[in-house]
C-alpha positions as CSV (number, residue, x, y, z in Angstrom):
1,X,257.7,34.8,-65.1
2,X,254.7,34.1,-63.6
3,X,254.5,37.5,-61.3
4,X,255.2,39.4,-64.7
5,X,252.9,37.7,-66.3
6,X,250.4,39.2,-63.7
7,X,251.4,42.1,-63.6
8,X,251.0,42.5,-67.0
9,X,248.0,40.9,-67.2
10,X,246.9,43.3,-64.7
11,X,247.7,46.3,-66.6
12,X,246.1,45.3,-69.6
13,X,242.9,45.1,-67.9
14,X,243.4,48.0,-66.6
15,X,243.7,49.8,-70.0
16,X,240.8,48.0,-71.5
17,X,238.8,48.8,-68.3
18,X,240.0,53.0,-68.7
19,X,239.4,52.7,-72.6
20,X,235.8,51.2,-71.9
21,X,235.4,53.9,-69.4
22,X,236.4,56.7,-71.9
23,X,234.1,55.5,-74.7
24,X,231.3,55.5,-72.4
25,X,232.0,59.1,-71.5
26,X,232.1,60.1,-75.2
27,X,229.0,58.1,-75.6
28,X,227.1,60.0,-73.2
29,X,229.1,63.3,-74.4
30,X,227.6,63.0,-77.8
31,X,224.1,61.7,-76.6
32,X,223.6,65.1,-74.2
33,X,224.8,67.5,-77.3
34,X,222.4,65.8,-79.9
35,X,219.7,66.2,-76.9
36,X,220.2,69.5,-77.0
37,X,220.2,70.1,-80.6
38,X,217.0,68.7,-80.5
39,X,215.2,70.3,-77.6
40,X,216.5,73.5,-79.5
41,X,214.6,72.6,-82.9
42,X,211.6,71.8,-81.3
43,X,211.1,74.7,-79.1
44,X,212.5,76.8,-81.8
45,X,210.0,75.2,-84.6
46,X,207.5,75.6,-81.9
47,X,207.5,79.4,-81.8
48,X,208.4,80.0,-85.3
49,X,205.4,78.2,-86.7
50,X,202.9,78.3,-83.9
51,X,202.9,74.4,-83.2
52,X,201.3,72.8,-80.6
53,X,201.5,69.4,-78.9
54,X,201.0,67.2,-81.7
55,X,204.1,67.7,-83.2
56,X,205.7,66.5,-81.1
57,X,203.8,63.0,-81.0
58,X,204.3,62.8,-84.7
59,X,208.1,63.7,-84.2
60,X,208.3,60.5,-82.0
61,X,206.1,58.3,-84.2
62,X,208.5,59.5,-87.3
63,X,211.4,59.0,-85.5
64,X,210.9,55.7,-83.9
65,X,209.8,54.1,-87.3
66,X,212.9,55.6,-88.7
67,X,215.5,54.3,-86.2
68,X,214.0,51.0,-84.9
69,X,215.7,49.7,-82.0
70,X,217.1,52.4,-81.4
71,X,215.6,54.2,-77.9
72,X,214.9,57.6,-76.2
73,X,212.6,58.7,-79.4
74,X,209.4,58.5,-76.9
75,X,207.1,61.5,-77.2
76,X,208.0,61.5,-73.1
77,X,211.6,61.6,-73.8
78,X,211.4,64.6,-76.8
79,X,209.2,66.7,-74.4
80,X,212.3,66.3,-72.0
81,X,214.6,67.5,-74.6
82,X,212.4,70.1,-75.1
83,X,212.6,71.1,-71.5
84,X,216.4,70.6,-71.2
85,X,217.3,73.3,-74.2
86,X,214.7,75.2,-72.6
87,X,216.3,75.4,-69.0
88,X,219.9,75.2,-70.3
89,X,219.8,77.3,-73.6
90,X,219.5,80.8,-72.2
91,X,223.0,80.0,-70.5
92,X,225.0,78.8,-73.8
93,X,228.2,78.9,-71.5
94,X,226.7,75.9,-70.1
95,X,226.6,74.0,-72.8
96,X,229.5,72.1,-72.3
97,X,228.9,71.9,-68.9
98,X,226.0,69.9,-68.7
99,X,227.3,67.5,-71.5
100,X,229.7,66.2,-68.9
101,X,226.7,64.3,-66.9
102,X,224.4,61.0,-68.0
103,X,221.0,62.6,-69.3
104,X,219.5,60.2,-66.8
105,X,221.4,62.2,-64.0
106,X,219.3,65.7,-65.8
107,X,215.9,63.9,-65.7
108,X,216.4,63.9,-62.2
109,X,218.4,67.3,-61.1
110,X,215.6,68.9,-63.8
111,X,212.5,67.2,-61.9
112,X,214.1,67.8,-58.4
113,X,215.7,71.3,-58.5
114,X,213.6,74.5,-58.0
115,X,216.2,77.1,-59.2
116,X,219.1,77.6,-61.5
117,X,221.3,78.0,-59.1
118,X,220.4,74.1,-57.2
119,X,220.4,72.9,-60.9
120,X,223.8,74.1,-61.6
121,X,225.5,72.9,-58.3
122,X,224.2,69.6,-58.5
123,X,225.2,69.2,-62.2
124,X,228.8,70.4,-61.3
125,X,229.0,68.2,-57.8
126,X,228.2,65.4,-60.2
127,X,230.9,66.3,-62.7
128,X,233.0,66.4,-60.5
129,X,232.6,63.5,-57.9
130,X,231.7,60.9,-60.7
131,X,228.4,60.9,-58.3
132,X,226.4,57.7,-59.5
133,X,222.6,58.1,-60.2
134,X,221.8,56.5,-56.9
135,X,224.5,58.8,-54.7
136,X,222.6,62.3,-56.5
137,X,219.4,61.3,-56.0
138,X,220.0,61.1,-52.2
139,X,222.1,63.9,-52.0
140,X,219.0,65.9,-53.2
141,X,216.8,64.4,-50.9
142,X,219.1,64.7,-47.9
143,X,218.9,68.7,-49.0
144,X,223.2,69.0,-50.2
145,X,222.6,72.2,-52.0
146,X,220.6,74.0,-48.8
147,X,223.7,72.5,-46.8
148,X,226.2,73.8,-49.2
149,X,224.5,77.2,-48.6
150,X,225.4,77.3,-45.2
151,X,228.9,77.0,-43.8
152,X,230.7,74.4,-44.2
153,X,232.1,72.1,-41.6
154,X,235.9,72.6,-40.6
155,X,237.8,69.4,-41.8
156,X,241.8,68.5,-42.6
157,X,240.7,66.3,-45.7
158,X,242.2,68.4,-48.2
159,X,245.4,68.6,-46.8
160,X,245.9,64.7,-45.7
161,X,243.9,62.9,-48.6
162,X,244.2,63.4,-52.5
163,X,242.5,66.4,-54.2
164,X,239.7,63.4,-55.9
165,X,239.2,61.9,-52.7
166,X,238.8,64.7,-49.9
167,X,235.7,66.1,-52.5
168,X,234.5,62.5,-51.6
169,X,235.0,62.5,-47.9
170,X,233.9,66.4,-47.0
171,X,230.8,65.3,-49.3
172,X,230.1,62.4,-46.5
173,X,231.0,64.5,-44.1
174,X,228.1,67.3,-44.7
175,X,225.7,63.9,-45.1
176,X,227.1,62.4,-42.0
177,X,223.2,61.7,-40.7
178,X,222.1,61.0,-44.3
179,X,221.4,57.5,-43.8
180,X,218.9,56.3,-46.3
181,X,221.8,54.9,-48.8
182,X,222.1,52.4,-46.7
183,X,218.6,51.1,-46.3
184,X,218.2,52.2,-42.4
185,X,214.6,52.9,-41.5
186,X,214.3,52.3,-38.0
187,X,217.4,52.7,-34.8
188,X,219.9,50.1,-35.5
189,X,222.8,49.3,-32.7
190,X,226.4,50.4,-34.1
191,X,227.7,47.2,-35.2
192,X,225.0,46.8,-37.9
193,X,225.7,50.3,-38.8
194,X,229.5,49.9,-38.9
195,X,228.5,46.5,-41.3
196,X,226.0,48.5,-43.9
197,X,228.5,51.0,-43.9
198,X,231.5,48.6,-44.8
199,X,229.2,46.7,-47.4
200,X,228.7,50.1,-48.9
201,X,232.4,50.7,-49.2
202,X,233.4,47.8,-50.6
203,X,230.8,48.3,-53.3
204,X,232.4,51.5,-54.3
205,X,235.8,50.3,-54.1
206,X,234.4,47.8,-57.0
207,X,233.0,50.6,-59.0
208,X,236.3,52.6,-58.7
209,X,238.1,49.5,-60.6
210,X,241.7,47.9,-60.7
211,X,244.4,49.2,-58.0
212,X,242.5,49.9,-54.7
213,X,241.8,48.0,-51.6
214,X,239.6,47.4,-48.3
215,X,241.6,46.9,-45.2
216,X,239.8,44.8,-43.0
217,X,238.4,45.5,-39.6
218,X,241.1,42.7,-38.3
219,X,244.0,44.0,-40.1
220,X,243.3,41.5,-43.0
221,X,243.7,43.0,-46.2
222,X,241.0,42.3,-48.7
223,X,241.5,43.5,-52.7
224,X,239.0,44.5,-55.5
């Protein structure tokens, strides 16, 4: 009784944990599609009645008086609507693209990227590698999209490994001398690499949740 207990205890974690998981997407969903709504009526309200600056600062004092406690109403954060309907809206197929990633995650592929095209690989490698805000800031510094321009390196990943994870494995294969994720400013022998570089993975085993593991260096199986 007590291993089905377990088990089932297990599961239900595991349900509460997806469930969670799924709210915070629809969260985020809804958050990037009212963020656009409003970019569009300010730029739109903009040209239509000759605006300048300030309506914006009254827009934020308004709107932060109105929904106290409630954040992202900064005159900062409007402009940055602004500027996302303003990149995005001329390509309304994207619209439900770019819902699909954290606005945090657009503050930085819109401050970082130089063209449409770097904008709009970076927003679909997020969407679809689940990349955290860490992993695609240093994927944009360690230059991803000029290496995804060239060709890419030969690998048997998708063929051994499952769809999800060879996208994550050829991904640290084209970074494969990309090593400021792991703190490394100066030569280090290999063991300390091989440790920073296991401390690493078990970190994103614990992101990825209930049902994988880490099989230790000695053959020692240690779960998540």
């Amino acid at each position: 009784m007590n291993q089905d207990y377990q088990t089932l205890l297990a599961d239900i974690k595991a349900t509460i944990r997806a469930g969670r998981a799924k709210a915070i997407r629809q969260l985020s969903r809804s958050v990037i599609e009212s963020y656009w709504d409003i970019g569009r009526r300010i730029l739109e309200s903009q040209q239509q009645h000759g605006w300048g600056k300030g309506i914006v600062e009254q827009l934020s004092r308004d709107l932060q008086r109105e929904f106290q406690g409630t954040e992202g109403f900064s005159a900062r954060n409007l402009w940055n609507m602004r500027l996302f309907y303003e990149t995005y809206g001329g390509f309304p197929n994207l619209q439900q693209r770019v819902a699909e990633i954290p606005w945090s995650h657009h503050l930085i592929i819109m401050s970082k990227s130089k063209t449409h095209e770097e904008r709009l690989y970076y927003i679909e490698a997020t969407a679809k590698m689940a990349w955290s805000r860490d992993v695609l800031l240093n994927q944009i510094k360690a230059g991803a999209y000029e290496r995804h321009l060239l060709q890419p390196k030969q690998s048997n990943f998708d063929l051994t490994m499952p769809e999800n994870l060879a996208e994550q494995a050829n991904e640290a294969l084209k970074s494969s001398y990309s090593l400021e994720f792991l703190g490394i400013g100066r030569q280090v022998f290999e063991l300390e690499l091989e440790n920073r570089l296991l401390q690493k993975l078990k970190e994103f085993l614990l992101e990825l949740g209930y049902g994988f593991s880490f099989i230790g260096r000695l053959g020692r199986e240690e779960n998540f």
